[in-house]
mmCIF file of the C-alpha atoms, coordinates in Angstrom:
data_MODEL
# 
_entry.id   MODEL 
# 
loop_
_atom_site.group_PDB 
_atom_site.id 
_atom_site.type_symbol 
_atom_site.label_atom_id 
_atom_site.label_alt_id 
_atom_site.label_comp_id 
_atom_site.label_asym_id 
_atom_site.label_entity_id 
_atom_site.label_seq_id 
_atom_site.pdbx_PDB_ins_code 
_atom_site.Cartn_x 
_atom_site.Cartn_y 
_atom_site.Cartn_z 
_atom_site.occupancy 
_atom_site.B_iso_or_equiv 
_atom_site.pdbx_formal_charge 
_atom_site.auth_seq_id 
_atom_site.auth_comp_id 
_atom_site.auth_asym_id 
_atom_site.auth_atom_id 
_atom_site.pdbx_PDB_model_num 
ATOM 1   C CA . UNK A 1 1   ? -118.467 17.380 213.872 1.00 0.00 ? 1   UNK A CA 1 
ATOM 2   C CA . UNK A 1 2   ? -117.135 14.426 216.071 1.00 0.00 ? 2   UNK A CA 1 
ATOM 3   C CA . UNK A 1 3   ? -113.077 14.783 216.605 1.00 0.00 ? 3   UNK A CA 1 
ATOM 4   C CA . UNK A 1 4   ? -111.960 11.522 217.122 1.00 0.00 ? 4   UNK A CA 1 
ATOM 5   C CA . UNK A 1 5   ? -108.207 12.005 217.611 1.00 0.00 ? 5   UNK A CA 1 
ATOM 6   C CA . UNK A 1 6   ? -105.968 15.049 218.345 1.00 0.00 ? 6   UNK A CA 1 
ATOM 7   C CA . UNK A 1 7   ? -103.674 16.169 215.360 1.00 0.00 ? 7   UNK A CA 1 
ATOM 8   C CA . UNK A 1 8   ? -101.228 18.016 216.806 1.00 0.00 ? 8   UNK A CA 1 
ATOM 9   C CA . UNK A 1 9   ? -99.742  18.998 219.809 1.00 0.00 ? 9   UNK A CA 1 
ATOM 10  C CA . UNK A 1 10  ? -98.358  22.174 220.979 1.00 0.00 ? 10  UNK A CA 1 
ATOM 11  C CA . UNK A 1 11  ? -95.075  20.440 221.653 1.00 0.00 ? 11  UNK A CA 1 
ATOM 12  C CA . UNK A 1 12  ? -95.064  19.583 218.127 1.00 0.00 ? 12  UNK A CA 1 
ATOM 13  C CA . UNK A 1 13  ? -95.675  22.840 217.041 1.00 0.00 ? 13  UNK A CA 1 
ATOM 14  C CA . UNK A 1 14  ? -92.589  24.411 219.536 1.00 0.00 ? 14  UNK A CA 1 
ATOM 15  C CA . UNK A 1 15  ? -90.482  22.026 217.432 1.00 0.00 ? 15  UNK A CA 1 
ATOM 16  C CA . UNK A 1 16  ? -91.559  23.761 214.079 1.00 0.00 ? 16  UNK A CA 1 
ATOM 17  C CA . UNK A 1 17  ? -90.455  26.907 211.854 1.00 0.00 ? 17  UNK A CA 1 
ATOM 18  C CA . UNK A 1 18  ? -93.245  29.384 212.843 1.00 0.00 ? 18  UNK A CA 1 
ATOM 19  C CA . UNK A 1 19  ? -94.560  31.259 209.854 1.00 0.00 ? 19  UNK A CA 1 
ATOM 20  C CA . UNK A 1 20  ? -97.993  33.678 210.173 1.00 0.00 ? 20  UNK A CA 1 
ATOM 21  C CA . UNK A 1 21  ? -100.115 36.052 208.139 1.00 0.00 ? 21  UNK A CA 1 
ATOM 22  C CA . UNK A 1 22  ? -101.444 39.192 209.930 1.00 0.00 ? 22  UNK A CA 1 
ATOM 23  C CA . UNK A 1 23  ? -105.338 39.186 209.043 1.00 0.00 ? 23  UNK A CA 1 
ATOM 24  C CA . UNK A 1 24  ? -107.556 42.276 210.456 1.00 0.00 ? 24  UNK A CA 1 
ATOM 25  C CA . UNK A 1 25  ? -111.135 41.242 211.336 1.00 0.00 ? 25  UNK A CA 1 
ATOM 26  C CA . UNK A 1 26  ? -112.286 41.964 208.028 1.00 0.00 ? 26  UNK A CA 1 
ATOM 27  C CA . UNK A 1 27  ? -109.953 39.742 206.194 1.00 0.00 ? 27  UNK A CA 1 
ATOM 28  C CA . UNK A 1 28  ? -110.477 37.118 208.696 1.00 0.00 ? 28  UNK A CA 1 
ATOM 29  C CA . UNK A 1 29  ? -113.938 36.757 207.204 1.00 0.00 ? 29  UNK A CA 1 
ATOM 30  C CA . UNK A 1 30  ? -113.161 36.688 203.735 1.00 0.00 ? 30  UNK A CA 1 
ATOM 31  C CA . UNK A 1 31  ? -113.231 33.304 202.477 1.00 0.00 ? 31  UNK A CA 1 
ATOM 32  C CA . UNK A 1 32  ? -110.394 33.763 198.987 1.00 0.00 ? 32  UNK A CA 1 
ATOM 33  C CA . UNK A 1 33  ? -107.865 36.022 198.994 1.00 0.00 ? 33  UNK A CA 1 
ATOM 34  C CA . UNK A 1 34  ? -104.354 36.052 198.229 1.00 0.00 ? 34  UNK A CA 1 
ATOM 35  C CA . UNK A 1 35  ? -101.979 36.968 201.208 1.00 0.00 ? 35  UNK A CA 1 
ATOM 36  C CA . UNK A 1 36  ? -97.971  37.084 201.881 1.00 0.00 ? 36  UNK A CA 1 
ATOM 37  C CA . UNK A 1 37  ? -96.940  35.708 205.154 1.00 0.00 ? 37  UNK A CA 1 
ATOM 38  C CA . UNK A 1 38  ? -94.176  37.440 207.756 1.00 0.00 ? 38  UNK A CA 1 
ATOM 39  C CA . UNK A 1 39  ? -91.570  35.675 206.033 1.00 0.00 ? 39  UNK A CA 1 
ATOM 40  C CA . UNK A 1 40  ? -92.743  36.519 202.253 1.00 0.00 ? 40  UNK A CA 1 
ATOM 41  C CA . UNK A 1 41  ? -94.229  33.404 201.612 1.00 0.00 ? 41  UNK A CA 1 
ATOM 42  C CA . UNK A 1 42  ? -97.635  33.560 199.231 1.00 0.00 ? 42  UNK A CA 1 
ATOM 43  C CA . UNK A 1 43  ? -100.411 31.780 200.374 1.00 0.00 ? 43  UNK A CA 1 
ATOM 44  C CA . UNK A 1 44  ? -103.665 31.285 199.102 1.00 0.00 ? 44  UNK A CA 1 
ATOM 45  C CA . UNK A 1 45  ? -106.855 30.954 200.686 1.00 0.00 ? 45  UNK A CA 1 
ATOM 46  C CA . UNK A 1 46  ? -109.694 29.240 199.945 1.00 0.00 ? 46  UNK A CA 1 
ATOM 47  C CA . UNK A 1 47  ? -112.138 27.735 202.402 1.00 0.00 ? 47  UNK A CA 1 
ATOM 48  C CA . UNK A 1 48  ? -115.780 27.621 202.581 1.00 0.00 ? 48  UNK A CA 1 
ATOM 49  C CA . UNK A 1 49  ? -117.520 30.844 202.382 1.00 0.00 ? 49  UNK A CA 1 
ATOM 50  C CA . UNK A 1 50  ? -118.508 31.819 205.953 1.00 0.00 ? 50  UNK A CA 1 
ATOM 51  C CA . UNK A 1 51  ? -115.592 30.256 207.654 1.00 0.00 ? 51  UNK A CA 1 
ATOM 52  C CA . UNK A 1 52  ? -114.145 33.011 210.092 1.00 0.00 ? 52  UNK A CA 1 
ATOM 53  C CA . UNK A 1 53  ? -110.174 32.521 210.338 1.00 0.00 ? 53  UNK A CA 1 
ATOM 54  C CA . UNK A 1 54  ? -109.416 33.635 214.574 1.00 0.00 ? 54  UNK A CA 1 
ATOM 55  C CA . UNK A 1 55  ? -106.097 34.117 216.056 1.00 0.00 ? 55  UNK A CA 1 
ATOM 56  C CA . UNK A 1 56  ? -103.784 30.866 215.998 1.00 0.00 ? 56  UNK A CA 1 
ATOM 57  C CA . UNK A 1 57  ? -105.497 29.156 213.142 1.00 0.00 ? 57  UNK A CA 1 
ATOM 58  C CA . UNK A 1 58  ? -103.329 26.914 211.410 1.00 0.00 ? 58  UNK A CA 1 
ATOM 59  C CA . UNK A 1 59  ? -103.745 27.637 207.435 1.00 0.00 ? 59  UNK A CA 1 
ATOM 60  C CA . UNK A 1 60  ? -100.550 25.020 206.771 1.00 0.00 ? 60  UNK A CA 1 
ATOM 61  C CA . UNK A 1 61  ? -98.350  22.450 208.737 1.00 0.00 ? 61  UNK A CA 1 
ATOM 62  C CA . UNK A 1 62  ? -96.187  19.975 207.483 1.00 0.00 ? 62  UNK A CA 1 
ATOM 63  C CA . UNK A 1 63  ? -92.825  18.152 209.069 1.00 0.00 ? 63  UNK A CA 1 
ATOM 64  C CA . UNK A 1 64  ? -90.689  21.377 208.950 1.00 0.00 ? 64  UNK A CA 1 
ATOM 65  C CA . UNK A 1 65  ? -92.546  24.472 209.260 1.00 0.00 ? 65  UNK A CA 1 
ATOM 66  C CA . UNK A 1 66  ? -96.652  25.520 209.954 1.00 0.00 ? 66  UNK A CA 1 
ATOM 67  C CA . UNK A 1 67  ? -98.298  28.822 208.775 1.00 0.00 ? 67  UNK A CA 1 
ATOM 68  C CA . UNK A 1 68  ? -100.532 30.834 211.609 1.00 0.00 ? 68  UNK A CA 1 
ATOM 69  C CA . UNK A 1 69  ? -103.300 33.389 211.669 1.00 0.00 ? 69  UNK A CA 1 
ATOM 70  C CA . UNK A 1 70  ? -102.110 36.556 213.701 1.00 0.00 ? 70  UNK A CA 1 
ATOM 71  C CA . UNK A 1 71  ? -105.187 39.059 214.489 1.00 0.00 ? 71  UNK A CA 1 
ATOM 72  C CA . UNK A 1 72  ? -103.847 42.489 213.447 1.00 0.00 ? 72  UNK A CA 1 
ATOM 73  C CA . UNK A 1 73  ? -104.910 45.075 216.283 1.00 0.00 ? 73  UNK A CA 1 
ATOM 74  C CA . UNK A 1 74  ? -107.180 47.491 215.438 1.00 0.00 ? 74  UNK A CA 1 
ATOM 75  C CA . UNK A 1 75  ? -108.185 50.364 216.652 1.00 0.00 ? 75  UNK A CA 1 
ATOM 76  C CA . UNK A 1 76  ? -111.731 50.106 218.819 1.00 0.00 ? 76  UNK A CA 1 
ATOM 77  C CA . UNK A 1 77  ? -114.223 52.212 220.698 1.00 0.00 ? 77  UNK A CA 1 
ATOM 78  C CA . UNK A 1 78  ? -114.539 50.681 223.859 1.00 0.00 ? 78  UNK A CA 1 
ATOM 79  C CA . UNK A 1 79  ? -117.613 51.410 225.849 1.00 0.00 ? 79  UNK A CA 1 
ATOM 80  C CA . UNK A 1 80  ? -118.088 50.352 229.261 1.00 0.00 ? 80  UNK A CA 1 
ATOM 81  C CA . UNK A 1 81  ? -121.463 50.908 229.944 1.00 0.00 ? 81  UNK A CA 1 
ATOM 82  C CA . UNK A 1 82  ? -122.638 52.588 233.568 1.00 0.00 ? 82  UNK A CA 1 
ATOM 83  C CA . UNK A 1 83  ? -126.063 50.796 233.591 1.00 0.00 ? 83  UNK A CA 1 
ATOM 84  C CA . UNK A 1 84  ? -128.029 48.353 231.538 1.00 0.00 ? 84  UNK A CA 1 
ATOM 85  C CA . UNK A 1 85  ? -130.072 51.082 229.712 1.00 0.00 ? 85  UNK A CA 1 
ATOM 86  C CA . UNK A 1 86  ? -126.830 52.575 228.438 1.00 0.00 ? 86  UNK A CA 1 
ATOM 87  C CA . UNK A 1 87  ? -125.672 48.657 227.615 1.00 0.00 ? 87  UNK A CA 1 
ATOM 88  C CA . UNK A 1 88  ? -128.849 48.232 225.786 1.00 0.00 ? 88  UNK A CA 1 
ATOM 89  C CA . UNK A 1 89  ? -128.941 51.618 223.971 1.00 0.00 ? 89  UNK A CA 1 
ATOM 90  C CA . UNK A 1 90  ? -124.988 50.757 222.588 1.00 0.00 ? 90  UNK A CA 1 
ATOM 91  C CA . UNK A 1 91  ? -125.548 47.702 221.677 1.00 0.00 ? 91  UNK A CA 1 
ATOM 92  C CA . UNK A 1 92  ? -128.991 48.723 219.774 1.00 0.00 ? 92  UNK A CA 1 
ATOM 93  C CA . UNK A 1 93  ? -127.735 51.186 217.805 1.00 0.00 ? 93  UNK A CA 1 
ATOM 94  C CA . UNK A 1 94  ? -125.003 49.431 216.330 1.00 0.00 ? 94  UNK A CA 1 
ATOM 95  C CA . UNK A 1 95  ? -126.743 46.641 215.878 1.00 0.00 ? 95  UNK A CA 1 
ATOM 96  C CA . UNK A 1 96  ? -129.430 48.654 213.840 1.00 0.00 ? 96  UNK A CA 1 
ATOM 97  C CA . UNK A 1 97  ? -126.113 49.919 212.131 1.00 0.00 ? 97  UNK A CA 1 
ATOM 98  C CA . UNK A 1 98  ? -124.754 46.179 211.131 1.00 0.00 ? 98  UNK A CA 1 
ATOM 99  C CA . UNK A 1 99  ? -121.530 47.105 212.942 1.00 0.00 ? 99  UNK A CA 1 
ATOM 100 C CA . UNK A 1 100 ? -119.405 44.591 214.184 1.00 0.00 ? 100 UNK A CA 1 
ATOM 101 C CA . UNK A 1 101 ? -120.173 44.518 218.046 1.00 0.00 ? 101 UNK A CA 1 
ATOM 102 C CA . UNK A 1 102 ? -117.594 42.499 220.544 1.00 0.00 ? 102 UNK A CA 1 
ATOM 103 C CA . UNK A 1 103 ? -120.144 42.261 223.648 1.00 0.00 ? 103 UNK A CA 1 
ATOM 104 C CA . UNK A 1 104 ? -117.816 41.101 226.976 1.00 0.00 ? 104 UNK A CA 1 
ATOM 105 C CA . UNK A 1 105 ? -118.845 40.626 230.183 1.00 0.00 ? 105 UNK A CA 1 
ATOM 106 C CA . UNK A 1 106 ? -118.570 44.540 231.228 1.00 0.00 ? 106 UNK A CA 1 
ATOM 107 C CA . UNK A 1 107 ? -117.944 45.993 227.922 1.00 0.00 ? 107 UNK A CA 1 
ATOM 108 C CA . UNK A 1 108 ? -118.819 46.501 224.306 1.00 0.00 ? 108 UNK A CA 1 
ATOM 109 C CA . UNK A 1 109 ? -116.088 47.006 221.774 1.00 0.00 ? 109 UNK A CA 1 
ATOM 110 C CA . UNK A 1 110 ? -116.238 47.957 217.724 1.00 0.00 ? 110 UNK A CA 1 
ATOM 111 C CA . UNK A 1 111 ? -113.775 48.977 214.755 1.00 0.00 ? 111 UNK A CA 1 
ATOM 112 C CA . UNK A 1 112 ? -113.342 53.033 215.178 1.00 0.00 ? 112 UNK A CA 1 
ATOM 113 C CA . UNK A 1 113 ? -115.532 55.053 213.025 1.00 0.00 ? 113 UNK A CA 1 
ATOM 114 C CA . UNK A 1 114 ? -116.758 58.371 213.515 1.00 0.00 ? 114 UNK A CA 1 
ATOM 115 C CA . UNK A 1 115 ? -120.694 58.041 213.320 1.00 0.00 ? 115 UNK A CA 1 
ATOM 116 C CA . UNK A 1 116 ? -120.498 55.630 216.305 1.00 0.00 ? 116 UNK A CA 1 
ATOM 117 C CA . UNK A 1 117 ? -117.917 58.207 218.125 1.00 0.00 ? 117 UNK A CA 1 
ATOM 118 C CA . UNK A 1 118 ? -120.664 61.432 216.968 1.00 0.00 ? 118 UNK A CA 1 
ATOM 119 C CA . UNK A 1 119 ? -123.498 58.927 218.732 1.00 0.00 ? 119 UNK A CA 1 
ATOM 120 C CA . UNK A 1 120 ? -122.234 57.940 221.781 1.00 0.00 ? 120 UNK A CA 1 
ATOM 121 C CA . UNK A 1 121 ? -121.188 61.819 222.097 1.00 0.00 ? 121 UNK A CA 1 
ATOM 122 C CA . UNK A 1 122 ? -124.822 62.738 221.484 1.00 0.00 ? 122 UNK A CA 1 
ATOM 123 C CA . UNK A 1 123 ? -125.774 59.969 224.004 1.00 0.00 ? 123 UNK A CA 1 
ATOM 124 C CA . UNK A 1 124 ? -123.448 61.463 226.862 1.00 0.00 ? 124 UNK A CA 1 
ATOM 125 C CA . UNK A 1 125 ? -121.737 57.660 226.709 1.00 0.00 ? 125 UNK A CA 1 
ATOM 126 C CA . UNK A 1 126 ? -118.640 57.306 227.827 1.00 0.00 ? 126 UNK A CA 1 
ATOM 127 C CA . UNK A 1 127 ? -115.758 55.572 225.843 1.00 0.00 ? 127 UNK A CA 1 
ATOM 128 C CA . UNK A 1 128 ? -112.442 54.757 225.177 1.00 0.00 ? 128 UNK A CA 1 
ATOM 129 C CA . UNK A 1 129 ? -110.361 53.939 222.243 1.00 0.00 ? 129 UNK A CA 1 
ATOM 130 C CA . UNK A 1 130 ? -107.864 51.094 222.121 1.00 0.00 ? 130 UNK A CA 1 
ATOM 131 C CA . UNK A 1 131 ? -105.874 49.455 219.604 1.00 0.00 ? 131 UNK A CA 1 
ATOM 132 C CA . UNK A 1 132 ? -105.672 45.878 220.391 1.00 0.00 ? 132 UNK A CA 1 
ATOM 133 C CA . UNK A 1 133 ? -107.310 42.652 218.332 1.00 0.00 ? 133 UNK A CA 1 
ATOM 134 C CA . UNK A 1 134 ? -110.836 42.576 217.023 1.00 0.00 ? 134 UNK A CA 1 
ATOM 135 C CA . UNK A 1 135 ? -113.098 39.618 217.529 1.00 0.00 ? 135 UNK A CA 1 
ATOM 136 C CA . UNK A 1 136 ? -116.475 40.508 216.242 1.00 0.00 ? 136 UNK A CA 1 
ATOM 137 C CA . UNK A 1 137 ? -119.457 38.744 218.278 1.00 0.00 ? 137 UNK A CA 1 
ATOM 138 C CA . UNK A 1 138 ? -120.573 35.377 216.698 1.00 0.00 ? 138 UNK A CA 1 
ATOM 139 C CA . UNK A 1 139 ? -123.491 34.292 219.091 1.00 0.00 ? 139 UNK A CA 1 
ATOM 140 C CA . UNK A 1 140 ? -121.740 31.891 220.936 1.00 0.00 ? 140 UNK A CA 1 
ATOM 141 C CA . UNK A 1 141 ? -121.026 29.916 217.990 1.00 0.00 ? 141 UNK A CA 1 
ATOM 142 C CA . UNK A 1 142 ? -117.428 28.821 217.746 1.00 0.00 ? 142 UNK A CA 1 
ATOM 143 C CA . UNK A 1 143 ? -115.325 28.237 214.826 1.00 0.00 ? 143 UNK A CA 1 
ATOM 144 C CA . UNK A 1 144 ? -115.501 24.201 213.982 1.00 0.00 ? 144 UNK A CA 1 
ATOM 145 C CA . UNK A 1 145 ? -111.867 23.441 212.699 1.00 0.00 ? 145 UNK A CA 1 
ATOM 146 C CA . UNK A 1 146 ? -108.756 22.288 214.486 1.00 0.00 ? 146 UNK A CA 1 
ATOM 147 C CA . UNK A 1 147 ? -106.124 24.776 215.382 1.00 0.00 ? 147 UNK A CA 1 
ATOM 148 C CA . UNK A 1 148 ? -103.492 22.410 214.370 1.00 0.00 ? 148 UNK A CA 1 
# 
């Protein structure tokens, strides 16, 4: 994709009604559904099938008002591995589970669920829970639409 000119500014956007949808990870990823904004408003969605919606997506702007994605928090295991075995051994088992894996810097995060809690018990791993925004790992690929 080659982006030849900016279409909006955030200045622009300060001088609009804010409107947003509150999407969990899993609904972020759906590509129709039908969904009812903060302020009741029913929108929509259809976009190509794999598009991932992520925080501050713009699903609608015009001259008065512009409709947001909000990430719902979640709640997460967070695991903050002591050594790269115990990095390695997280992120292999949910990854030979499909889970949804966040990998960070120093830690790896995924949606709560009780297998993964029973594992990393068996393991002796450490973790935490938190309830905070979910943004599943995507390889380093980005999303390829405008925010505005």
């Amino acid at each position: 994709m080659i982006k030849e000119k900016v279409v909006c500014s955030k200045e622009e956007l300060r001088a609009l009604q804010r409107d947003s949808v509150v999407l969990d990870w899993h609904d972020r990823r759906k590509s129709r559904q039908k969904v009812k904004t903060r302020m009741g408003r029913v929108l929509c969605i259809a976009l190509p099938r794999g598009t991932v919606l992520y925080d501050g997506d713009l699903l609608y702007k015009d001259e008065k008002m512009y409709i947001a994605v909000e990430a719902k928090s979640e709640l997460q295991i967070v695991v903050v591995p002591a050594n790269m075995e115990e990095a390695a051994t997280v992120a292999y088992e949910l990854g030979n589970r499909h889970l949804p894996l966040c990998i960070l810097k120093d830690r790896i995060k995924t949606p709560l669920n009780k297998h993964v809690e029973e594992l990393l018990k068996r393991y002796s791993i450490g973790y935490e829970i938190v309830e905070e925004p979910f943004e599943p790992f995507n390889s380093g690929a980005h999303h390829g639409h405008s925010h505005c």
